[in-house]
N, C-alpha and C positions, 0 to 999 in steps of 0.2 A: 521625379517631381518632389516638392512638398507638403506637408503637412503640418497643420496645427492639430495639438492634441489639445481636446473638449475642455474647456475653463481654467488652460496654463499659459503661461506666458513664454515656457520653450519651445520654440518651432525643433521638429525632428525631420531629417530626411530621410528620403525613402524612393529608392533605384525602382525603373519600370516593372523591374523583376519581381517588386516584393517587397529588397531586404532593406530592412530599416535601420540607419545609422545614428545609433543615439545608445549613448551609456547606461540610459536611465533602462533600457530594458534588461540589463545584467543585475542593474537594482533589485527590479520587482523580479528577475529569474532568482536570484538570492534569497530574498526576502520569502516565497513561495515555496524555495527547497526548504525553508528553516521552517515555518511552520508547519509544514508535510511531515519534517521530521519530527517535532515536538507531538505532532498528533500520534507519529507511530513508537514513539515513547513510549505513550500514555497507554496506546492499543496493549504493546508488547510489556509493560513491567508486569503485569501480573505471572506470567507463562514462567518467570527463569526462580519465581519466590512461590509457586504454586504450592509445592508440599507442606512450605510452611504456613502460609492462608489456610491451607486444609486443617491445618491447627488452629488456628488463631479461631475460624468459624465453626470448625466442628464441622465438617460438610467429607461427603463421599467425592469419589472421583468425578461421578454425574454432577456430583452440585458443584466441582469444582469449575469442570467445564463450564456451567453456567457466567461465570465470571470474564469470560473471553466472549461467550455466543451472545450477552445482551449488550454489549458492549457495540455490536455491530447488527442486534436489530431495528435500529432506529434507520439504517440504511434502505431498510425494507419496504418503507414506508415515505421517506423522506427524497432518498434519491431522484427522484424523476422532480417531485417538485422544486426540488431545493433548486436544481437545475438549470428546470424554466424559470424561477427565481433568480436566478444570475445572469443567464442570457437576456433576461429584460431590465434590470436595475444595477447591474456591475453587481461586482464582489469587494468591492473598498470597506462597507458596512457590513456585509453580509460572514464577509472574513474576520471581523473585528470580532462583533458578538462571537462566531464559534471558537475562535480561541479562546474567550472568556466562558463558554457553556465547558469548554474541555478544564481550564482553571477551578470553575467552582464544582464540578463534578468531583478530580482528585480531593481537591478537602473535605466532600461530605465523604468519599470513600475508607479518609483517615482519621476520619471524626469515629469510626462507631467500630463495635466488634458486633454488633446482629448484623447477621446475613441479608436480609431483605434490605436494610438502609446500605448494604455495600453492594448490594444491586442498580440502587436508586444511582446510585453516584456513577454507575459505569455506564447505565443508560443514558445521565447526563451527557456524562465523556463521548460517548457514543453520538449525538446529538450534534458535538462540534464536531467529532474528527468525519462524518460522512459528510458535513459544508465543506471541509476541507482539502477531503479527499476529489471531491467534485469541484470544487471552485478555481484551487491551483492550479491544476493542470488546463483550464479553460483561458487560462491568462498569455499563455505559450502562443496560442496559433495569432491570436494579438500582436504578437513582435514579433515573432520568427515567422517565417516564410514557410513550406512545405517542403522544400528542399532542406532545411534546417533542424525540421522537426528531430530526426532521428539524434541529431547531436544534443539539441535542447532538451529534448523527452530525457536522454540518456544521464543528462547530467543532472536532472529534475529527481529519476527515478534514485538517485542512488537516496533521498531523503527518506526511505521506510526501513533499505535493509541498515543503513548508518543508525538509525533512530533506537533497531532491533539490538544493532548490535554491540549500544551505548548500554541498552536497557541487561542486556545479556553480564555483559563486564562488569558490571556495575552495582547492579540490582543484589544479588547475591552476598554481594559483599557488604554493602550499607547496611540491608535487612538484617546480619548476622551479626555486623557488630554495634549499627547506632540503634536499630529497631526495625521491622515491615514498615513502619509510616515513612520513612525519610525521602525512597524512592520518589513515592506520590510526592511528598514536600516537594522537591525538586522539579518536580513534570509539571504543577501549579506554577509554579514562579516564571519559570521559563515559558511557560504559556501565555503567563499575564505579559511576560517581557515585550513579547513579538508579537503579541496583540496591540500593542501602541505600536511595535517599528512597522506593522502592518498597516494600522492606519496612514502613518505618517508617509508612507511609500508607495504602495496599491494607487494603480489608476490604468484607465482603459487603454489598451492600445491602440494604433491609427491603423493597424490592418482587420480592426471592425469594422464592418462593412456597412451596418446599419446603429442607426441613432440610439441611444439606450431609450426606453420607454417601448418599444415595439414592439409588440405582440408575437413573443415567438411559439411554436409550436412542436409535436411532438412529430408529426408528420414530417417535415420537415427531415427529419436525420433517422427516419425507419427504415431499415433494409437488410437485405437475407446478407449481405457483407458484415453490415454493424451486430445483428444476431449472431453470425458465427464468430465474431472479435469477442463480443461479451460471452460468448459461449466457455470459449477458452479461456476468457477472466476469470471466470466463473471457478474450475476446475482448474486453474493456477491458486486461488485462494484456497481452495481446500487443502491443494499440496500444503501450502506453505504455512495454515492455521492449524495444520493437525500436524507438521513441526514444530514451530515455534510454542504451541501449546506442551502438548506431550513430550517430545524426545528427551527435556530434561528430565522429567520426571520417571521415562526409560529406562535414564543410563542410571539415576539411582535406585530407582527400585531392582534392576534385572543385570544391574554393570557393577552395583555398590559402587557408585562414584558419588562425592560429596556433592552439595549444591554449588558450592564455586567450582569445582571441576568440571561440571554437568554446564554450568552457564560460558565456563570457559569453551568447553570444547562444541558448544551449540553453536558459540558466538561465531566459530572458523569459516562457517560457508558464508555468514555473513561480512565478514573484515573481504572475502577472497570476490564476494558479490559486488561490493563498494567499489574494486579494483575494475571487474570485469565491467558492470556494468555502463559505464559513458563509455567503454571503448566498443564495445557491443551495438548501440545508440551512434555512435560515428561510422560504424563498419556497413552498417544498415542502409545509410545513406549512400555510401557508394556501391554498395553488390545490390541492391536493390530485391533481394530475394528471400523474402520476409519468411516464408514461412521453412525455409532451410530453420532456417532461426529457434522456432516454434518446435518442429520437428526434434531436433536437438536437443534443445533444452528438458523436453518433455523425457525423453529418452533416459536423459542422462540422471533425471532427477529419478526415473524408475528405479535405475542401477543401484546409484547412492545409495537409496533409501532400505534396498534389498539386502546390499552391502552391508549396512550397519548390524542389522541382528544378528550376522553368522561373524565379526572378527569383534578383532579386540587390539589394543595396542596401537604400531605406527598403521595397521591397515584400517581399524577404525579412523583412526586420523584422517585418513587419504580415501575412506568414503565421503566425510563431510565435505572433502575437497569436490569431491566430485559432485556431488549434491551440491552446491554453494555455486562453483563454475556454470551447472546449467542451469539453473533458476535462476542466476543473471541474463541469460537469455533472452528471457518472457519478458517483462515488465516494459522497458524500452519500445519495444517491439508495437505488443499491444494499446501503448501510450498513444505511439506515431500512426501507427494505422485507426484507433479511434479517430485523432485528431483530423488524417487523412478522409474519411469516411463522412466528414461532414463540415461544416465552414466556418469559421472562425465567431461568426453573427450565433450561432447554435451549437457550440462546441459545448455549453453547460448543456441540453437534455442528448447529447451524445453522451458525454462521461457520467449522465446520471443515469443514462440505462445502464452502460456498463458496471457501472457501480451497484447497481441493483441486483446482476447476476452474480457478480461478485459479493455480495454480503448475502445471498441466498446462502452458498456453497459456504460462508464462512460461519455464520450460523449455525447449521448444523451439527458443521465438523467437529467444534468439541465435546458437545455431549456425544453425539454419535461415535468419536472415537473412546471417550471413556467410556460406553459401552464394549467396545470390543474388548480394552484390555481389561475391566473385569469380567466379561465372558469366560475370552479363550485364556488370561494372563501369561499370554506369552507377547513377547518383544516382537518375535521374526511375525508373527502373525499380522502384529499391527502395523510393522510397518511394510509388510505385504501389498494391506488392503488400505494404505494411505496410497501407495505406489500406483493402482489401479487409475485413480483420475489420472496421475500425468499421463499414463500411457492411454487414457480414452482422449486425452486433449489433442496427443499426436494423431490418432484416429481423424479428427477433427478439420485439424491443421492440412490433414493428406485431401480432404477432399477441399477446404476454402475455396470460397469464389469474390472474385473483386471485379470493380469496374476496369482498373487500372491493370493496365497488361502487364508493367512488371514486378504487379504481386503474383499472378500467376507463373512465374517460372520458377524452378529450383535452383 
């Protein structure tokens, strides 16, 4: 059949099945991964220049962490509304502002050396990137079909570990030689950039099912499936916030490896995750056996993580590899099966719950892990007890329940 999309003059088609043939949704798939990534920039540059912040503010490990956990408590709060916010008035405007809350956040962050005003600015940041983190992906089941999800999700997801893993290579390096502020400088500009290409390109898809202005609800997308999706978002973020946070600061304090070493060799699971993950997101699609997936990943990211405190050398190397490979995994996975879980018309308060458990778990993670390692100060310890959520997520995974019979198989 056909369709016109809401107040354009391109007619798009679109097969009995679903699948909609029009260019314009590779646009806005593009335009969505880019500022996914720019938000998980802005999340991840503090994590690879941490020790040096700790200078710059004067602050303990506990306060450093602060710097990553307020960053994403605004998700706490915001998530579920922002949501139903989007499911009822699009994301075209809604997208626009949070890219510009994540722009003007970095520059108050690089305006000041008091602590509390570099607070201020990440709660900002924090502000755009949970619109964004919810709005983007709600754009997807819009064009793509459900049969498509897993390719789309896939190729959607690689926009946080790429973002990390810009921030990792990068960061370290600017901060040492032009200054700490450069980073921010750059995560601003690029914010405000695709903040326009966001306006300019953002718009609803035809496999909305209902009118924008409609009253949607939370009822709507509650269920013991989508609870245990975001359960394991949940405890994927922790894995991957008390890495990205800590392990630099690990390998130099307990490995003596520099900050570019430390950002270099954090960034590996990330460059190997960028790889893994769309083909993870394609595979899913056709084996159908999602929580094989889940399982795995969770596992693997145990290992890794275990891995890391007892070697050194090429076998540190080839833990991160391993940690990197299964934490590609998740992400795809849990994208598709949110989306799966509820319908295109309510796909923003689906991803704003999940988002919810997920900024719980992420929260936490980094004062709670700099608590451990000034506790116990040991390496193997903490990344122990980082190790425990994956392997409670596969717990998790072993018992999931869906509607759809072949999430239930292995």
């Amino acid at each position: 059949m056909w369709t016109r999309i809401t107040g354009k003059k391109t007619i798009k088609r679109m097969n009995t099945d679903g699948h909609v043939h029009s260019s314009s949704r590779w646009a806005v798939l593009f335009v969505s991964f880019m500022t996914f990534l720019i938000s998980a920039y802005a999340l991840q540059v503090v994590a690879p220049i941490l020790a040096q912040l700790q200078a710059v503010f004067g602050i303990s490990y506990v306060s450093a962490g602060l710097l990553m956990s307020v960053a994403v408590l605004p998700g706490l709060f915001l998530a579920l509304p922002a949501g139903l916010l989007i499911d009822k008035y699009g994301f075209k405007k809604i997208g626009f502002l949070a890219a510009i809350f994540v722009t003007v956040g970095s520059l108050i962050f690089v305006s000041t050396t008091f602590f509390v005003v570099a607070l201020l600015g990440r709660v900002i940041q924090g502000i755009g990137m949970v619109l964004l983190s919810i709005g983007t992906p709600t754009v997807i089941p819009q064009w793509f079909n459900d049969k498509e999800y897993g390719r789309a999700m896939g190729i959607f997801a690689i926009g946080p570990p790429l973002g990390a893993a810009i921030s990792f290579l990068s960061a370290p390096f600017l901060a040492q030689t032009f200054g700490w502020q450069v980073p921010f400088y750059i995560g601003a500009f690029t914010s405000a950039v695709f903040a326009v290409a966001f306006l300019l390109t953002m718009r609803t898809g035809p496999l909305r099912s209902i009118q924008t202005g409609r009253r949607p609800g939370i009822r709507h997308i509650i269920s013991r499936e989508l609870m245990e999706i975001s359960l394991v978002w949940m405890l994927f973020g922790v894995v991957q916030a008390g890495f990205l946070t800590w392990v630099p600061s690990l390998l130099v304090t307990f490995k003596g490896l520099s900050l570019v070493e430390a950002g270099f060799l954090s960034s590996i699971f990330l460059v190997f995750a960028i790889v893994l993950v769309p083909i993870v997101g394609l595979a899913s699609d056709s084996v159908g056996r999602h929580r094989l997936f889940i399982i795995g990943g969770g596992l693997g990211m145990a290992v890794g993580l275990n891995a890391m405190g007892f070697s050194s050398g090429v076998p540190l190397v080839i833990s991160f590899l391993v940690f990197g490979g299964s934490a590609a995994m998740v992400p795809p996975i849990i994208l598709a099966l949110t989306a799966r879980a509820s319908s295109p018309e309510y796909a923003g308060a689906a991803f704003g719950l999940t988002t919810i458990f997920q900024m719980v778990g992420t929260t936490v993670t980094a004062p709670l892990i700099g608590y451990v390692i000034e506790t116990t100060q040991s390496d193997q310890v903490t990344y122990f007890f980082i190790s425990c959520f994956a392997l409670v997520s596969v717990i998790i995974a072993l018992v999931m329940h869906s509607k759809k019979q072949e999430l239930n198989k292995f």
